[in-house]
ROMAR-791104 format. One line per field, with one value per residue (C-alpha): x, y, z negated; residue number from 1. Coordinates in pm, whole numbers. Layout:
# residues N
xx c(X  ...)
yy c(Y  ...)
zz c(Z  ...)
num c(NUM  ...)
//
This chain:
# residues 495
xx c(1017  836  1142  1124  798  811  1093  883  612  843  946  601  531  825  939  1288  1329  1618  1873  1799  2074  1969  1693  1780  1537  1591  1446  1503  1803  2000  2023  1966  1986  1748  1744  1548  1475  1285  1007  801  957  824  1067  983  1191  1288  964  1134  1454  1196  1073  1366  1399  1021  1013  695  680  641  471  517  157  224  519  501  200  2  261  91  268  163  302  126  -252  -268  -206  -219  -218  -86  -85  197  191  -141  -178  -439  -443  -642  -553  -801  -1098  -1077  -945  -724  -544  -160  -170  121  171  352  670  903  1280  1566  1337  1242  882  886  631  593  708  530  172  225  352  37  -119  172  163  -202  -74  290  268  559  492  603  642  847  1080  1110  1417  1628  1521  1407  1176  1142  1003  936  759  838  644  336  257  -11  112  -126  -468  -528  -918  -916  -1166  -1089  -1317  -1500  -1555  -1322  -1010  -933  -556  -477  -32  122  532  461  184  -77  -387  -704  -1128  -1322  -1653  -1931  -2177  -2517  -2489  -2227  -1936  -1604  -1479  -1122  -978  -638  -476  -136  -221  -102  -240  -104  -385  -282  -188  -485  -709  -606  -692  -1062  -1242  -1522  -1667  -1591  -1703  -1905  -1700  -1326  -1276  -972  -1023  -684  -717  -467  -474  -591  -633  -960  -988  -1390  -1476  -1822  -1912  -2149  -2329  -2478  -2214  -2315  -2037  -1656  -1393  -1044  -693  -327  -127  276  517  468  293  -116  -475  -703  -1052  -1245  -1596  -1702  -2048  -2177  -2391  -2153  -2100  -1980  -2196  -1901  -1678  -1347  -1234  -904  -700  -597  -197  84  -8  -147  -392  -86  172  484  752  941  1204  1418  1603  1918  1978  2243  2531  2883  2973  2641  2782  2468  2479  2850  2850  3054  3300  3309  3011  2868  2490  2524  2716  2394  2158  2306  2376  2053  1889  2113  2017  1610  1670  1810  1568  1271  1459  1504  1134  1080  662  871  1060  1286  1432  1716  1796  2144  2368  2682  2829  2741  2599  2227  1961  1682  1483  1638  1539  1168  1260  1363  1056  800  1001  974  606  668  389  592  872  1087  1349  1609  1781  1955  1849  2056  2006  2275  2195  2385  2129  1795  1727  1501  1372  1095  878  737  489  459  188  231  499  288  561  913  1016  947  1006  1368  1404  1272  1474  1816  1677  1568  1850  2015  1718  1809  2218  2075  1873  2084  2392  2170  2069  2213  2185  1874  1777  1409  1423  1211  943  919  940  648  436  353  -5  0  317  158  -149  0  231  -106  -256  114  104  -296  -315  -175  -187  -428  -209  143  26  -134  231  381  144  249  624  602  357  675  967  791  798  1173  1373  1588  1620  1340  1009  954  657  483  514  432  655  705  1013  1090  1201  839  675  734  672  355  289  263  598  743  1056  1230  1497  1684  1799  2000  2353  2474  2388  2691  2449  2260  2558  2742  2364  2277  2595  2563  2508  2272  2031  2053  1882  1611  1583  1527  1274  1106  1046  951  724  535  547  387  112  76  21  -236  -449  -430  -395  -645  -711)
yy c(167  60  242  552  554  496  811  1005  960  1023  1330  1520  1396  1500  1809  1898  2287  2417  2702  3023  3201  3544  3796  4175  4430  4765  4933  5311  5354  5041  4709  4402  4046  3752  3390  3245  2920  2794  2499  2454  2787  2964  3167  3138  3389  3377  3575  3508  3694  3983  4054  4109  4455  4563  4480  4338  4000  3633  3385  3058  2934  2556  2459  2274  2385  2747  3096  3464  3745  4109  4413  4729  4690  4424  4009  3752  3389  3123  2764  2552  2336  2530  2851  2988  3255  3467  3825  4002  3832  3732  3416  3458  3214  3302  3011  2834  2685  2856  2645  2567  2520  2530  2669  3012  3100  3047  3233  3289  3619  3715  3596  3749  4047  4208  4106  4276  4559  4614  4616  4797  5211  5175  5020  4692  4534  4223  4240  3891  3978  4180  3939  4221  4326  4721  4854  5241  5558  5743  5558  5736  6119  6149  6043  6114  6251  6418  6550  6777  6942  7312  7598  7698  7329  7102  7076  6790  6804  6584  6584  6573  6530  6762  7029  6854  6964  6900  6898  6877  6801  6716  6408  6345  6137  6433  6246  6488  6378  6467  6372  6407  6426  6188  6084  5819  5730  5521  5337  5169  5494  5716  5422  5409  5774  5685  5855  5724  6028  6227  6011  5720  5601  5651  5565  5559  5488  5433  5481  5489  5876  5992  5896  5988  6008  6035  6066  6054  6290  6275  6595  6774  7002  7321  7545  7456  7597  7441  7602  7463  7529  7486  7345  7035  7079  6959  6997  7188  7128  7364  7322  7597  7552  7726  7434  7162  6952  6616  6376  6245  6492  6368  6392  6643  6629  6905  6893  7084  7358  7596  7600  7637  7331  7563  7316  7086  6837  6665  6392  6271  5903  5775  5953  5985  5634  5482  5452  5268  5064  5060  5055  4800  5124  5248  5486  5547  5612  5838  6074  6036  6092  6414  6520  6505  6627  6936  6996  6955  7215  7439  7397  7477  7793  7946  7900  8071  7905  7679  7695  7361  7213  6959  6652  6701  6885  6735  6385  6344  6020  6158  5885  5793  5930  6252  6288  6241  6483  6735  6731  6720  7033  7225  7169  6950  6959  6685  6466  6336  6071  6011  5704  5460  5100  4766  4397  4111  4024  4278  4291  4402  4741  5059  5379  5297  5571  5421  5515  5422  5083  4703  4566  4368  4182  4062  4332  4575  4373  4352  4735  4814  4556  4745  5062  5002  4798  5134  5142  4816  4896  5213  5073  4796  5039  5238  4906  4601  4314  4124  3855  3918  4331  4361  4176  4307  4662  4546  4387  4696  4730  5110  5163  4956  5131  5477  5261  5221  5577  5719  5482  5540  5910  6037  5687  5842  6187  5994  5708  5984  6211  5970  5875  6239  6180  5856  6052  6330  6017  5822  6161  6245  5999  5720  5463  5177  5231  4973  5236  5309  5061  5040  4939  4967  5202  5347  5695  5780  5557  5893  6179  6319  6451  6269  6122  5912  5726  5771  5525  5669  5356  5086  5140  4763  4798  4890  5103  5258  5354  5547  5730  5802  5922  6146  6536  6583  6291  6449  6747  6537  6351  6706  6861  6536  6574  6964  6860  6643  6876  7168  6931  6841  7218  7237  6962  6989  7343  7502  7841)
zz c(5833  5494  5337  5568  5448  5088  5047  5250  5006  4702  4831  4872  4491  4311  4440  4355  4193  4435  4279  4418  4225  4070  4153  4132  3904  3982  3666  3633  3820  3708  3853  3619  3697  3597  3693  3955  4153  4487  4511  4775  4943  4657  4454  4071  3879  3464  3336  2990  3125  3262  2961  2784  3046  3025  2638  2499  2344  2463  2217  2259  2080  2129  2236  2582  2668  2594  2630  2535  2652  2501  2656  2499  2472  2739  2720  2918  2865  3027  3037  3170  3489  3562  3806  3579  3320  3140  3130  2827  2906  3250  3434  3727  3997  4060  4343  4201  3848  3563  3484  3158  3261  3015  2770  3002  3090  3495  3721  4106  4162  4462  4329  4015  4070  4146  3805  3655  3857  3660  3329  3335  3365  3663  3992  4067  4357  4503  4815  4938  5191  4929  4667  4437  4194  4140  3851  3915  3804  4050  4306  4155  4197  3994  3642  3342  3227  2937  2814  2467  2280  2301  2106  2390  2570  2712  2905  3168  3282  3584  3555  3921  3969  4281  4324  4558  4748  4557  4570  4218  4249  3983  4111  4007  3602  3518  3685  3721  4058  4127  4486  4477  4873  4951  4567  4431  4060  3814  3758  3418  3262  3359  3268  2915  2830  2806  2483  2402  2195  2510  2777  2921  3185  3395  3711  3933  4362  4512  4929  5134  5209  4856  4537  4308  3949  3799  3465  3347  3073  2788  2848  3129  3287  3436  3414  3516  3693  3805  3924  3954  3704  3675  3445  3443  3787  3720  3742  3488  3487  3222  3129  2938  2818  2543  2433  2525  2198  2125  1954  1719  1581  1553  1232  1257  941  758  820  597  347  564  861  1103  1240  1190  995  1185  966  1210  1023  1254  1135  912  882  638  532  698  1107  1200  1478  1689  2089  2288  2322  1995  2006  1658  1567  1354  1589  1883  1636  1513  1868  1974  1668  1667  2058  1939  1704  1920  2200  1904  1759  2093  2131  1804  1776  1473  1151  1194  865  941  620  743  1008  959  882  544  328  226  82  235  -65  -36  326  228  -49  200  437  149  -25  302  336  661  966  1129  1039  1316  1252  1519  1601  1847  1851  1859  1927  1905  2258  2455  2764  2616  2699  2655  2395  2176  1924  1613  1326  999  1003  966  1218  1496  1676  1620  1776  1585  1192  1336  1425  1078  923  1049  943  588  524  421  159  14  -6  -187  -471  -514  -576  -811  -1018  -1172  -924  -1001  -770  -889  -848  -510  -566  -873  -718  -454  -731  -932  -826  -931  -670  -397  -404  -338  -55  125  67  175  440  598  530  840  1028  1329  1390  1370  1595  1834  1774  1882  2240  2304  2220  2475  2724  2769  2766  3063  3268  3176  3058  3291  3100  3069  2844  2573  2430  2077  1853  1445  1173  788  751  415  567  627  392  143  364  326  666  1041  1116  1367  1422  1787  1913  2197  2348  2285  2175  2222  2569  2808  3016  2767  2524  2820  2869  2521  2436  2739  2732  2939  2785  2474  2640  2816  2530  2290  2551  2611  2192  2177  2479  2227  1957  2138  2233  1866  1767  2047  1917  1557  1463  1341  1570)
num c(1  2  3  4  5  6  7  8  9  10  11  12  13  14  15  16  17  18  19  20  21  22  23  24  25  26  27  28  29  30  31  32  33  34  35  36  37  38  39  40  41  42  43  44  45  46  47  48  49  50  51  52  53  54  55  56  57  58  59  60  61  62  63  64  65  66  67  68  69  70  71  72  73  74  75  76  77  78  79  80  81  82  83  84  85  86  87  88  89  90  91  92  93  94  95  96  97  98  99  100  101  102  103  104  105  106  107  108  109  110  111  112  113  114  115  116  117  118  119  120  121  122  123  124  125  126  127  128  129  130  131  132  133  134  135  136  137  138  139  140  141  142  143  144  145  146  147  148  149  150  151  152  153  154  155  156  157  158  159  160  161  162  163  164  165  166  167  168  169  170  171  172  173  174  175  176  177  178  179  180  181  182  183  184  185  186  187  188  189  190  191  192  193  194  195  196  197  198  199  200  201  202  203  204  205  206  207  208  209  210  211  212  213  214  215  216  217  218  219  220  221  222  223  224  225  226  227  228  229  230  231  232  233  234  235  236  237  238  239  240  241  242  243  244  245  246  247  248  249  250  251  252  253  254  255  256  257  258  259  260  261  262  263  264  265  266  267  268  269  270  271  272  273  274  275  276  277  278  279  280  281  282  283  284  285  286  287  288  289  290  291  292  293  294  295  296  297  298  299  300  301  302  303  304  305  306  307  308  309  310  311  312  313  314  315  316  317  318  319  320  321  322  323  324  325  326  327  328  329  330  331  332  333  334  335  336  337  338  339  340  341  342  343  344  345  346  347  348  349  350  351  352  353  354  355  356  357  358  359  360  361  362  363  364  365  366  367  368  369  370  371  372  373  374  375  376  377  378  379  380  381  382  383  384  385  386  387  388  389  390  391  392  393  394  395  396  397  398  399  400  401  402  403  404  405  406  407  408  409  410  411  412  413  414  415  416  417  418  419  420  421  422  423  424  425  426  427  428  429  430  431  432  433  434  435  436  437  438  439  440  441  442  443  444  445  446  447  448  449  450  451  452  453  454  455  456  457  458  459  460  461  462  463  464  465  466  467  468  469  470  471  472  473  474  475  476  477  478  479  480  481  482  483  484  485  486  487  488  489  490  491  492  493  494  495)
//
């Protein structure tokens, strides 16, 4: 008995993990696969694993103990063997412990899912039966919000996938009150298009029938109107005052040579002896990156708003300086470089859209790495080999200074360029988001207009070489980009 007893007690103390084999995540159309285990009837699943399909970046801050993990603006923090973590500036309970196994970041997937589900753009949810985790956009109807400054007032655009009955209503405190029927709002998304200069306050109710989006304006609002517009389906809320002024000006800068946004240089990536990355099956970079540059431009002539300069149209070797020579030459508005992205481990996944600012994460110092790579083969060919060349090169204070102003000048519009260029590849694209990011890459460091640097997806991924290399991506791809760049000309032109 005594020994009935005593294993009895040993049991409910140390707890055995059980294998639970894998856990499916169905992530925009694909199935991937992640590790997972059971304790306590609780299924923990490989967070680590997780991340490596959502993107972001896990920190381990001391080893054994305290993990970080930042996905866009949002982080949380977590601290092993403990159920608590802070997420921004708040402490919250996940009921059961975060856990380190074979080096992996382990977390209980039902209990955390919903904190996740309040930070990533998709819905999330967890199926405890079918043992999977779905990751989808298309779970929400009412994707974005957008509020400009137009001439005459502002302009509130609520973006449905479907066209949706609708009541806007202004409250008492100049709240804009837009109920939304059968909506459902991404929260996360909406949320993050607060502007301070414009408004006080955002608001988003989710009930089960509707959803409700309120946004409380700086100035009293007297006359509005609203109507449902098409293509993309969405709301437009116009406020017309006469007097209706915002206390901080943005500051707007002046872009290109002119007062118009008419030049478009699309640079296609590598090219001639420079492959780029290689697929699994052979597929080249160089060869996507045309593609899909050649289908942009075509999309933009046919629209004929746009000249469209291309730094090459066939497979030929051109420099990275004379790519920067092109666009400045041509008295570039916008300079879009076009890529694919690769990674030695075969399962990461996912487009990304860069500008031109200090790399923030791994992440992104390894993408700009690969890329200006071709910078280094360059000047070394054009120079005697001289181990003490670079830092030489990045030492000459009169060179590093015009890095920075080269670098700062157009920082805001590129950064917001390429929010826009993201905003249009969440709605169309199938392949997993891994967002705006910021890197130093030498193509733009020398173009003296807003630029940004798109990676189509990953070519060292099975799934995502068969999709980029397929025709009809390129197209969603292309129109995703003139989506973006029609936006662009809205904002920033000068009427």
């Amino acid at each position: 008995m005594r020994k009935m007893i005593f294993a009895l007690l040993l049991t409910a103390l140390f707890v055995v993990p059980v294998l639970a084999g894998k856990v499916n995540v169905a992530i925009s159309g694909d199935d991937e696969e992640i590790q997972s285990y059971k304790k306590n009837r609780v299924t923990y699943i490989s967070f680590s694993e997780l991340v490596e399909i959502l993107g972001g970046l896990i920190d381990w801050e001391e080893v054994g103990h305290k993990v970080s993990y930042k996905i866009d603006t949002s982080v949380f923090h977590f601290l092993l063997e403990s159920a608590y973590f802070k997420l921004g500036d708040s402490i919250f309970n996940m009921t059961y412990p975060a856990e380190l196994r074979e080096g992996q970041l382990y977390l209980p997937v039902k209990t955390f899912a919903p904190f996740l589900d309040r930070v990533i753009s998709d819905k999330v949810t967890w199926d405890q039966n079918k043992r999977l985790i779905r990751i989808s956009s298309d779970y929400f109807n009412v994707a974005d919000l957008t509020v400009v400054k137009k001439a005459n007032g502002l302009l509130i655009e609520v973006f449905l996938t479907a066209s949706l009955a609708y009541d806007v209503f202004v409250t008492e405190g100049n709240w804009v009150n837009i109920s939304i029927r059968g909506g459902r709002i991404n929260r996360t998304r909406v949320l993050s298009r607060l502007d301070r200069k414009l408004m006080y306050n955002l608001k988003v109710h989710q009930l089960a029938e509707s959803g409700q989006v309120s946004l409380r304006m700086r100035h009293k609002i007297t006359n509005w109107h609203h109507k449902l517009a098409d293509n993309p389906p969405r709301i437009q809320i116009s406020i017309a005052d006469s007097d209706f002024e915002i206390e901080e000006k943005p500051r707007i800068t002046p872009i290109g040579p002119d007062a118009k946004i008419d030049v478009i240089v699309i640079d296609p990536g590598h090219g001639g002896q420079d492959y780029g990355a290689i697929g699994k099956k052979g597929t080249r970079e160089k060869d996507i990156c045309l593609a899909i540059a050649k289908e942009l431009a075509k999309i933009i002539r046919k629209d004929k708003q746009f000249k469209v300069v291309m730094t090459r149209d066939r497979d030929k070797t051109i420099t990275l300086q004379e790519r920067a020579r092109i666009a400045n030459e041509s008295a570039a508005d916008l300079f879009i470089s076009i890529h694919a992205n690769a990674s030695l481990k075969d399962h990461v996944r996912g487009w990304n859209v860069f500008f031109l600012a200090p790399a923030k994460n791994d992440s992104a110092r390894a993408v700009a790495q690969f890329e200006n790579s071709v910078f280094l083969r360059e000047h070394a060919s054009i120079n005697e080999p001289d181990e003490n060349m670079f830092s030489e090169y990045y030492n000459n204070q009169i060179l590093s200074i015009l890095n920075e102003m080269i670098m700062t000048e157009f920082q805001e519009e590129s950064q917001d360029f390429a929010l826009m260029i993201d905003r249009e590849f969440r709605r169309k694209l199938n392949i997993p988001a891994r967002g705006v990011d910021q890197a130093g890459f030498y193509v733009l460091n020398s173009v003296y207009t807003p630029s940004v640097l798109v990676e189509a997806g990953f070519i060292t991924n099975r799934k995502e070489e068969k999709i980029i290399a397929s025709k009809s991506y390129r197209k969603k791809i292309a129109k995703a980009i003139y989506g973006a760049i029609k936006r662009f000309k809205d904002k920033y032109e000068s009427h």
